[in-house]
N, C-alpha and C positions, 0 to 999 in steps of 0.2 A: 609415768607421765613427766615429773621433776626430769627424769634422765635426757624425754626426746626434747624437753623447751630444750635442755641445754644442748641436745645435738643439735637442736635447731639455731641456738646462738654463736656455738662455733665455728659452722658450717656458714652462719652470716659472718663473722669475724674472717673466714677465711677470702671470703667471695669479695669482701669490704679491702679489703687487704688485696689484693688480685687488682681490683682495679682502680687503685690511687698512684699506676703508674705515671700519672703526668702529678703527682706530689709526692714524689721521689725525691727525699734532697739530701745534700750532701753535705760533708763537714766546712765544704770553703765556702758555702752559703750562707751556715751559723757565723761564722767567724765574719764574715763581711756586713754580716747585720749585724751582731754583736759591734764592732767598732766602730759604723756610721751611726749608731745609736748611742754609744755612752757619751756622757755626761764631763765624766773627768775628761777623755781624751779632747773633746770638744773645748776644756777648759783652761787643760794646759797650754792648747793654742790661739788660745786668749791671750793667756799669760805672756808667751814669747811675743804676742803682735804686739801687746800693752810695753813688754821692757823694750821693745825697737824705739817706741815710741817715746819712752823713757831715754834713750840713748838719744833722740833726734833732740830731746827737750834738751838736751845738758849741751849740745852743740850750740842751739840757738843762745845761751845763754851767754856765749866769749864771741857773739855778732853783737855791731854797733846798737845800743838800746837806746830808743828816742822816742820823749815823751814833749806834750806838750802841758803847760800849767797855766793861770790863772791865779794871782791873788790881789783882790780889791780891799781897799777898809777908810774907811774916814771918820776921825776923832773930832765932833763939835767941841766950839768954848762957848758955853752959853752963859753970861754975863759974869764972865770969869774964873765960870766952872767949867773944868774938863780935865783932858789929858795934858802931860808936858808937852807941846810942841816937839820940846827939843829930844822927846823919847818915842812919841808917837806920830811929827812931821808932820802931823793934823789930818793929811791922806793920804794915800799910796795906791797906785795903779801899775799893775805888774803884768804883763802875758807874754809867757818865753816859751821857746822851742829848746829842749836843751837834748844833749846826746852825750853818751859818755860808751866807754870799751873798758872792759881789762884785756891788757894786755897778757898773752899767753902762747909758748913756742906752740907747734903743732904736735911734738913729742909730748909737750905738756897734756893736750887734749884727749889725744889719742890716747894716754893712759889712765883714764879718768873716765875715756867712754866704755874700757877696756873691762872695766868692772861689769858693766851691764853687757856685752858680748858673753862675757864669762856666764852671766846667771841668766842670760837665755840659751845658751848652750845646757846648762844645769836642766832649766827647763824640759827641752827637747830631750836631754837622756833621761829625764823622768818620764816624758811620755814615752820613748823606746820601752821603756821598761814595763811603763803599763800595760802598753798593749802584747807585752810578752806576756802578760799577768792574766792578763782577759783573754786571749789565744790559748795560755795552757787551762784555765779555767772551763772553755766552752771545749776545748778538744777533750778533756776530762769526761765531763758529763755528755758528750757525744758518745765515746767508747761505752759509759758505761749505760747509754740508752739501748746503744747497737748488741751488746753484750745482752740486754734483754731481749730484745728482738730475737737474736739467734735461738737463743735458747726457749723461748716463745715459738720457735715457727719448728724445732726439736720438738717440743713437746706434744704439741701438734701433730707432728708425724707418728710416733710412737701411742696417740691416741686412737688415729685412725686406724693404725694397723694394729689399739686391742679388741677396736670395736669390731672387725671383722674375726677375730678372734674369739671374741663373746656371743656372735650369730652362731659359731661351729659349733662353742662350749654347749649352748644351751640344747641343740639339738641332740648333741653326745650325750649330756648329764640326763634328756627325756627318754634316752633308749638305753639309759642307765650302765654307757660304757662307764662316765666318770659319777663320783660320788656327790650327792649334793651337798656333803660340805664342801669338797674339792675346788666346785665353781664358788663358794661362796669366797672361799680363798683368793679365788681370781679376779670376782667381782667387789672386793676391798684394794684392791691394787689398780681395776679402772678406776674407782673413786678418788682412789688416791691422785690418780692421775687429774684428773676432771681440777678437783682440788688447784694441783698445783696449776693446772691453765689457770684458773680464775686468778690465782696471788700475782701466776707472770703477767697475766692483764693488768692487772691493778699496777705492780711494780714499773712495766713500762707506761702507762699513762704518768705515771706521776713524775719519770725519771725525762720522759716528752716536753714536760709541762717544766720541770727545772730547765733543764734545755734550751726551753724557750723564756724563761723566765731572765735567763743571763744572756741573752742576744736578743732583748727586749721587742719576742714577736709575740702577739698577743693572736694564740692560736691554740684550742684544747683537743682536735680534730686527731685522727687517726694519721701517719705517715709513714712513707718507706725510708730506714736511711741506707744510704749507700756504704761500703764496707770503706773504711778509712784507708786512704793512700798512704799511709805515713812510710815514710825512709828516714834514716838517719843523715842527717844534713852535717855539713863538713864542720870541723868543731875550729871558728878561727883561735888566734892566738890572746891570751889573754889581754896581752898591751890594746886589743884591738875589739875587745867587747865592749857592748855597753855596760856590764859589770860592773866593770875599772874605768870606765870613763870618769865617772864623777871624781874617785881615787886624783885624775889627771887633772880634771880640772878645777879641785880644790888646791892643787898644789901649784898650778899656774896663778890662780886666787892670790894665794898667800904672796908667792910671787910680788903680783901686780899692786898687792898693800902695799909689799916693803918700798914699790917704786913710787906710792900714792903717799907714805911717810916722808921719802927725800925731797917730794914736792912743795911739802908745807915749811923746807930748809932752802925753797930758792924766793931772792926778792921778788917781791909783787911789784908793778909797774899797771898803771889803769891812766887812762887820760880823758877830760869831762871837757865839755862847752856848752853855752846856749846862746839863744841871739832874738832878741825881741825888743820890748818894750818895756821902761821899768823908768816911774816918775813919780815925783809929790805932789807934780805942779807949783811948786813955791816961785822958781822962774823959767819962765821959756821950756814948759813941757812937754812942747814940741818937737823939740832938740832932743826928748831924751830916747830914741829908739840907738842900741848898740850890741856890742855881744860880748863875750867873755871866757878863758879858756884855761886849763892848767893840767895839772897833772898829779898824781899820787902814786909816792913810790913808799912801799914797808920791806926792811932790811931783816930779819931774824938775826939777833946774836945772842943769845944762851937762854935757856931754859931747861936747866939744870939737869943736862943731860936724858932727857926724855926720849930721843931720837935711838939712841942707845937699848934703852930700857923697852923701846918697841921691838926694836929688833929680836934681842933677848928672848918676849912675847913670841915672836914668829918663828922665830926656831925650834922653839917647844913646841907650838902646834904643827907645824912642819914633820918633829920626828913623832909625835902622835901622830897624825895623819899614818908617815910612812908604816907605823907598828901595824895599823889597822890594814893597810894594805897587804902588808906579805902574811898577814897569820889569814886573810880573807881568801888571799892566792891558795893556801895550804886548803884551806877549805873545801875553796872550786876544785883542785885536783882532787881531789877525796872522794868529793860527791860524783864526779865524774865517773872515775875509776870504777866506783862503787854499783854506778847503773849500768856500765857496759858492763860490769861482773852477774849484777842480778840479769841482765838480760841474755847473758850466755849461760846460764844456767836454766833459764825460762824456755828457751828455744830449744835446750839439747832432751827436754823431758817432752817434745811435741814426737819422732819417733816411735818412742814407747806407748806414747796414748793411741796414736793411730794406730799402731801392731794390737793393741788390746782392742781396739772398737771396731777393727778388721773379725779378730776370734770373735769377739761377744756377738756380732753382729751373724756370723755365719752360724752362731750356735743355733738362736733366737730361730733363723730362719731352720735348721735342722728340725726343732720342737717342732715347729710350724707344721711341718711335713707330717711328725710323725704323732701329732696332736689328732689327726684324722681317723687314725687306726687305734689308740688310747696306749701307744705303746711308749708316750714320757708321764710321767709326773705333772701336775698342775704346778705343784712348789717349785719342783724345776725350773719351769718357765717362766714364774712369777721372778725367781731370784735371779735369772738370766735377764729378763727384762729392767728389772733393779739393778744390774751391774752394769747396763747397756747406760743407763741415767746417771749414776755416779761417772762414769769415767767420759760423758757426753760434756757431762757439767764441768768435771775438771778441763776438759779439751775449752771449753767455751771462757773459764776462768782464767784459764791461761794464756788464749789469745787476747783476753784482757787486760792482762799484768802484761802481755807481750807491748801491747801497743802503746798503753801505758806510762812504760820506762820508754820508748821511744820518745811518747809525748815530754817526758820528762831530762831527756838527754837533749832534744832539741830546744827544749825551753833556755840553756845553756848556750846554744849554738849562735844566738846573735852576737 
């Protein structure tokens, strides 16, 4: 009874599976909801639109600045009590428009806005990088859904064909070609089977549900994935990854300080005016509307060699900077090396498995044959079938590690 609900549940699993082909998806699916979904990527481009905006602010700030004021006051003498006249004027009526500039070359500017270009650049290879982060993430957990799948829809096959197998056995073991322990032998090896369907079910729902959980689709349902396209994409040069981008442009950074230091060693030049109204009324307050205008210039001459002492400062981090650079360089070639080595190693053992699950597979079907006439062994075919699973499993593990170290070599490739 237990044995037909569950032929009955795989046989729905199989039919469920059959036809979810209009929810078929594929890996550029995850990866395209994955990135219109997250959080960070969405944040980091915040970030860049906020520092533009931060740039625009520092521009506005060397344009003409014009405010308008206001200040009124009047000091009673009340029978001899008050303020001095002569400190307080008894009242004052003031309202000016006043406008003032610093003065600044366009080199000046430009180097100053130059900082914030650099840290929205920073920005932007930060999010390049994330969404390399979240692409090898969801291509990860794709493989390794699909890897259940396979090996799921394997398992499956090799079911069906014990249960027709176990229709023969039983009729053979009533007319007492095979021994009743014999089938009992063979019928621990379909359980075993049944078994391992149910773990692969489990293991792919939950490896589904990760899946979805990092390409934030809110979705528990049954699905087809498509077999991954992956190739190896052209590996650019490293001056030219996002990598070593940041490497670049902390060094342009430092750069732009040393030029943002010689700034605060040139004279400042700023020039003010306003034009209004400003009276005590003592005479002819009428008269008093006029304007006024001047200038402010600061010369820097010593400070005790500080300009020096920055430089100094930038040098060291400069050849830090560089240290971290080339031992990072050594790195990247390593790790590179390293996964085109594991992946020719990985690819040259897919011959030998298919040559083995060529033999194991014509065995399987030889027993078959002679399963009829009780001229094999039960053990036989129990261990033939056993061997048909291990080297299925490695074949399925490997194109796993296969696709894998691709995902892994390309994650490199921006």
């Amino acid at each position: 009874m237990i044995r037909k609900t569950f032929q009955l549940l795989i046989s729905g699993w199989m039919l469920a599976l059959g036809g979810l082909h209009a929810q078929q998806r594929t890996l550029d699916y995850y990866i395209g909801e994955g990135l219109s979904a997250s959080p960070l990527l969405k944040d980091l481009s915040n970030q860049v639109s906020s520092n533009a905006a931060d740039s625009a602010l520092l521009r506005a700030t060397y344009r003409p600045q014009v405010t308008a004021s206001s200040t009124n006051s009047y000091a009673p003498i009340i029978r001899g009590w008050g303020y001095d006249e002569a400190i307080s004027n008894g009242r004052n009526i003031n309202g000016v428009v006043g406008i003032s500039q610093v003065i600044a070359g366009k080199d000046n500017i430009n180097i100053r806005v130059n900082a914030y270009t650099l840290a929205a650049l920073g920005l932007q290879n930060k999010k390049d990088i994330s969404e390399q982060d979240l692409k090898k993430a969801i291509t990860t957990q794709y493989i390794t859904a699909y890897g259940d799948e396979q090996q799921l829809d394997f398992l499956q096959e090799v079911y069906a064909q014990l249960q027709e197998e176990d229709t023969l056995l039983k009729k053979l073991t009533s007319g007492n070609v095979y021994r009743q322990t014999d089938y009992l032998t063979f019928l621990v090896t379909l359980q075993q089977q049944e078994l391992a369907i149910k773990q692969g079910d489990i293991r792919l729902k939950n490896d589904l549900a990760t899946l979805n959980y990092l390409a934030g689709i809110i979705d528990t349902g049954y699905v087809r994935l498509s077999q991954p396209a992956l190739t190896i994409n052209e590996q650019p040069a490293a001056t030219h990854s996002i990598f070593f981008r940041q490497f670049q442009l902390d060094s342009l950074g430092i750069l732009n300080r040393r030029k943002l230091t010689d700034l605060n060693y040139r004279p400042r030049l700023s020039w003010f005016g306003d034009a209004g109204y400003n009276s005590t009324w003592t005479t002819e307050g009428y008269k008093n509307f006029g304007f006024s205008f001047g200038f402010s210039l600061s010369v820097p001459i010593y400070d005790g060699r500080q300009r020096r002492i920055q430089y100094r400062k930038l040098s060291i981090e400069e050849d830090t900077r560089k240290n971290y650079e080339d031992f990072y360089h050594r790195q990247y070639q390593q790790q590179v090396l390293q996964l085109h080595q594991q992946l020719d190693a990985i690819q040259s053992l897919m011959p030998d498995l298919e040559h083995q699950v060529r033999y194991t597979d014509a065995l399987i079907k030889a027993n078959s044959r002679l399963l009829a006439s009780g001229d094999v062994k039960i053990a036989d075919m129990v261990i033939a079938v056993n061997n048909l699973l291990a080297v299925k499993n490695q074949i399925t593990q490997n194109q796993v590690a296969r696709l894998e170290l691709i995902n892994q070599i390309n994650y490199w490739s921006r």
